[in-house]
N, C-alpha and C positions, 0 to 999 in steps of 0.2 A: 280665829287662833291659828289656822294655818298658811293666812297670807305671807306672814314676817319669813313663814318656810321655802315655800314656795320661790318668790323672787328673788332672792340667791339663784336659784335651777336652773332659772331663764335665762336672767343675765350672763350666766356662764355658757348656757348652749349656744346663748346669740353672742356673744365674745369668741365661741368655738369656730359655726359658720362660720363668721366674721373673720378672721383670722384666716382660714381655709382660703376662701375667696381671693382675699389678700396674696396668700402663696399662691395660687392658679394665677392671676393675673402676674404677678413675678414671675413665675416661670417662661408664660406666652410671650412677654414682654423680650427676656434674656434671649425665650429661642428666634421672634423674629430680628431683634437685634441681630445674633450671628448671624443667620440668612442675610441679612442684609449687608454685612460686614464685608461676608464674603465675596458677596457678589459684588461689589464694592472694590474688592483686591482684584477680583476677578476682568473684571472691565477696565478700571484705572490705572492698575500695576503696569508703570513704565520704567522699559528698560533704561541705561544710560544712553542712547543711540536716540530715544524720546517714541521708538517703537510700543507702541500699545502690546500686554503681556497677552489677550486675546487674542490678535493676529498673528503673534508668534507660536502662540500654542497650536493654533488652524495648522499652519504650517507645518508644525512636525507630524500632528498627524496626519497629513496628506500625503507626506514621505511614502514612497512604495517602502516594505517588508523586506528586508535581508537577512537570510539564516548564514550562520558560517560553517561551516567545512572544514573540519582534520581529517587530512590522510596519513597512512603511515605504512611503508612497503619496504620491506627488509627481509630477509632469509627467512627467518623463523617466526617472524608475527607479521600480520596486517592487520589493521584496521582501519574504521574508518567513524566518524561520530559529527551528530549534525547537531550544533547548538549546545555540543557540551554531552546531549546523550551520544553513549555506545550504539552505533548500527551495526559494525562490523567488529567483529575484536576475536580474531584467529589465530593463537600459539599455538597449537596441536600439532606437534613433530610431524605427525603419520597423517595429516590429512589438509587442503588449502591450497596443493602447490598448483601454481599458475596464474591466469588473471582473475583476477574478481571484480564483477560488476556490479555496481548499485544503480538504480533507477529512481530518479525524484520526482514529483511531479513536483510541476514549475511554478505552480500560484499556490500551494501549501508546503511545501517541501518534504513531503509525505511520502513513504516505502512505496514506492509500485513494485516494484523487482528487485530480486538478487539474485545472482547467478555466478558460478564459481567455473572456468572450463582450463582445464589442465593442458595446456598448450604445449607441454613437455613431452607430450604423448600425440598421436599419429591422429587428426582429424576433430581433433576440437577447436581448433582453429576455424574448421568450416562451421561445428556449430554456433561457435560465437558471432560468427559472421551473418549469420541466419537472424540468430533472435536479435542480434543490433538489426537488422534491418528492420525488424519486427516491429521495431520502439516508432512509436508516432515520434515526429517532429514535434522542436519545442522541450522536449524532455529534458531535463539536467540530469549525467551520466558522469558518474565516478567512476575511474579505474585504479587497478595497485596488484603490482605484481607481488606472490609471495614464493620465498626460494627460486625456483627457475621457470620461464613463463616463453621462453623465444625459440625453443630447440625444433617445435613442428610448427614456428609461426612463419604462415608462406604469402609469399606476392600480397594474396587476395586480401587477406587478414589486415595486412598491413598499411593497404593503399586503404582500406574503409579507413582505418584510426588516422591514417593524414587528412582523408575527406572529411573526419569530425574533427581534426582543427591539428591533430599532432603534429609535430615540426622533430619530434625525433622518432617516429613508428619504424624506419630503415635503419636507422642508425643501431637501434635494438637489437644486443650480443646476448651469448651465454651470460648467465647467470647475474645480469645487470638489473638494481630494481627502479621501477618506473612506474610515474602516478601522475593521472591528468584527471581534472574536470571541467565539462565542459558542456554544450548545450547542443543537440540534435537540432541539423541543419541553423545552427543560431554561429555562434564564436564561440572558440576555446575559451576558457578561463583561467586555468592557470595549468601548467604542467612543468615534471620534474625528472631527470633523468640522474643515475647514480650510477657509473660505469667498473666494473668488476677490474684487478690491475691484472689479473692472470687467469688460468683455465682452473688454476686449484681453489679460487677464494669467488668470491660474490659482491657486489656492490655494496658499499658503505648504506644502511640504514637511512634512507629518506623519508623528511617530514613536509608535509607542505597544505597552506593554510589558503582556504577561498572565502570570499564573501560574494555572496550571489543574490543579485536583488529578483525579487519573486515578481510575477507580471498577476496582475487581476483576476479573478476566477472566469470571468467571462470570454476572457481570451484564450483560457487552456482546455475549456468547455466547447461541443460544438451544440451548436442551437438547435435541437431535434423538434417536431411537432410534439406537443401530447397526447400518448397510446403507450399501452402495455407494455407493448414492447421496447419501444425507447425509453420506458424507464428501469426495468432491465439494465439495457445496455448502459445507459448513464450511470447507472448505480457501477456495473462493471468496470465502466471505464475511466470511474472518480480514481478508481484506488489501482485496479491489477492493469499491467503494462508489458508488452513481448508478442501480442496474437495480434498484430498488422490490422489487417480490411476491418477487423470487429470492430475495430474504436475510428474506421473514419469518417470525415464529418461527409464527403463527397458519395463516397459508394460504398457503404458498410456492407460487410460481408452476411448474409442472411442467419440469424440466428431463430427464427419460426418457421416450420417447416410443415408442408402439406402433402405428405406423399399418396400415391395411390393408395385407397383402401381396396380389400381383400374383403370378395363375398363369401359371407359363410365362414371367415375364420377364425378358427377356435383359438388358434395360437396367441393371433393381436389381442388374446383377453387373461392371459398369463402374465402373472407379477414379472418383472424381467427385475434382477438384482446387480448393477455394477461394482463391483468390487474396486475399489480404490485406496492409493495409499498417499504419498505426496510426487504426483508427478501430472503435474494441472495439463501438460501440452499435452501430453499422450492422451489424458481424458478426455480435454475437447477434441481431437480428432476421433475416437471411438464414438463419445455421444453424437458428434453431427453426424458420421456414418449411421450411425443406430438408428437417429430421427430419421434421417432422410430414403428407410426399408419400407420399401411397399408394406401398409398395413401397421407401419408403427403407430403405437398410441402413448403419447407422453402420458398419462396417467397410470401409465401402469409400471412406470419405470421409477427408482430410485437409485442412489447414489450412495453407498458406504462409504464411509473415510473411516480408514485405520490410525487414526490422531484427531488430534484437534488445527489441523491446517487449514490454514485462512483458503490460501487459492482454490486449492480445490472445492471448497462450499461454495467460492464464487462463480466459478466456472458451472458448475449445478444450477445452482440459483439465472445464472444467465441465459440458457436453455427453457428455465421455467421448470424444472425437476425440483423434486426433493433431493434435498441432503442431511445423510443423519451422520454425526463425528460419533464415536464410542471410543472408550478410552483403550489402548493397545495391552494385550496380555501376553508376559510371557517372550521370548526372544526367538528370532530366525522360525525352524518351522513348527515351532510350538507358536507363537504371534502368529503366522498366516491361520493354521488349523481354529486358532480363535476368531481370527475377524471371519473366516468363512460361516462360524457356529454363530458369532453372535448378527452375521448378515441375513443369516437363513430363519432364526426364531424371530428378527424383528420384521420381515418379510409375511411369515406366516400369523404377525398379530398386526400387522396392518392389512393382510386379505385373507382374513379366518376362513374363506368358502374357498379357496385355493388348493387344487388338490395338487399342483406343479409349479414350478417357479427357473427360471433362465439365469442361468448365473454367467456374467461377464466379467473377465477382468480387462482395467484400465489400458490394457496396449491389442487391443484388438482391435481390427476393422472389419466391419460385417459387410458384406454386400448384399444390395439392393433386393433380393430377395429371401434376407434371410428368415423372415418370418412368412414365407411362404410353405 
């Protein structure tokens, strides 16, 4: 009596499977078809020239990488933007005036530096002339004057920017603005002068656009063995740019240090706390002084940073220190009085058995015996 029930059930679950199956082998079917298709377009697609669409494609990607370049130097704004983003972009009345420098690295087109030095004013001229020397070769270097940039630009100032390619650094009056970029010890690329018509007014507002093709990472890289220490410095020298001998490939400037140790001393085993804010050069000359003190011991040293500033953690981190950022409280000498409180309780929870601790701030140079 229950057979006539029954096979209906069956037929239907095996009409089910069936069916199923059916769809899965359609599916497999449509999706190797496409692959196939594609690959199909992919390899056969010819142009009208009878050029195969896959060696043309090789092709473009082989192309080296060009990022473009806007600059813009005028009285009251500069900027400067790579690719469309803003790197630079300076209106503020009360603060910019002089030259501005941007630092690229050459096979990413990545921030190494910025630097702004007020030429208007008595010896920044020589600073700039310092940290351009500073800049490894190879580097791609924006300039842009904002408001007035030439009033203390002297001799020295002037013959570096024609050695990096300028054809108007002499030509360079009051209140004329002017924008170049170009490549360290490489060729100019493009530069733009805007000449003021009298002593009361300023240069018409200049814009001027570069395309700059980027060179391989291998070539802006130097080939270091692998050790601790050159990676380090490789890490350092991918991204920050301006501290000379550190990043060169021939005779890099020593960043591990073995100074004499001190018998019996109590001092080398005292937390040392550096106080820092955003001023990376001063810091690296203080810490290599510091390492290099009879009896220093990099473990026991750390790094405060009053923000969240890149350079400065790098410069830490390059030494082989700790670096702690904390967020900034409070303005002028309410913000100092905090970063000292919040240096000294994180000091005292990283070495709970510490009954003392050394407090440095970032522009100091110790000599060689100071932990003696």
């Amino acid at each position: 009596m229950r057979w006539p029930i029954r096979a209906p059930r069956v037929i239907i679950r095996c009409c089910q499977v069936l069916l199923v199956l059916i769809l899965t082998v359609t599916v497999i079917i449509n999706i190797m078809f496409i692959i196939e298709s594609g690959k199909k377009l992919y390899l056969l697609q010819v142009d009208g020239s009878g050029v195969v669409a896959k060696a043309k494609e090789a092709t473009q990607t082989s192309r080296p990488r060009v990022i473009n370049i806007e600059v813009v130097s005028s009285h009251s704004v500069v900027s400067v933007s790579v690719d469309g983003t803003p790197v630079i972009a300076d209106s503020d009345p009360d603060t910019g005036r002089g030259i501005h420098v941007l630092v690229l690295n050459q096979a990413t087109g990545s921030i190494m530096a910025q630097r702004t030095f007020d030429t208007y004013s008595l010896h920044e001229d020589e600073a700039m002339v310092l940290f351009l020397n500073m800049i490894s070769d190879g580097r791609i270097i924006v300039f842009a004057i904002k408001d007035e940039g030439t009033f203390h630009l002297k001799h020295s100032a002037k013959d570096l920017l024609k050695r990096l390619g300028s054809e108007n650094s002499y030509s360079l009056g009051w209140r004329d603005m002017w924008a170049m970029v170009t490549q360290k010890a490489g060729q100019k690329i493009v530069e733009d002068i805007s000449k003021s018509a009298d002593f009361n007014s300023w240069g018409a507002p200049l814009s001027l656009k570069a395309e700059v093709t980027l060179v391989p990472i291998d070539e802006a890289e130097c080939q270091r063995p692998p050790s601790e220490e050159n990676r380090r410095r490789q890490a350092f020298c991918k991204k920050i740019e301006g501290y000379g001998s550190v990043c060169s490939c021939h005779n890099p400037a020593p960043i591990t240090f073995h100074p004499e140790p001190i018998a019996n001393s109590v001092v080398s085993n005292i937390p040392i706390a550096v106080l820092a804010s955003n001023r990376p050069h001063y810091l690296h000359r203080t810490l290599q002084s510091l390492l290099t003190a009879h009896g220093a011991n990099p473990a026991m040293v750390t790094v405060y940073i009053d923000g969240y500033f890149e350079e400065p953690l790098e410069v830490a981190k390059l030494f082989g220190l700790r670096g702690i950022q904390h967020t900034p409280l409070g303005v002028k000498n309410a913000r100092i009085s905090q970063h000292y409180k919040a240096s000294l309780t994180a000091t005292f929870t990283l070495f709970p058995n510490a009954q003392y601790v050394i407090l440095l701030e970032e522009d100091l140079d110790t000599s060689p015996d100071f932990l003696t």
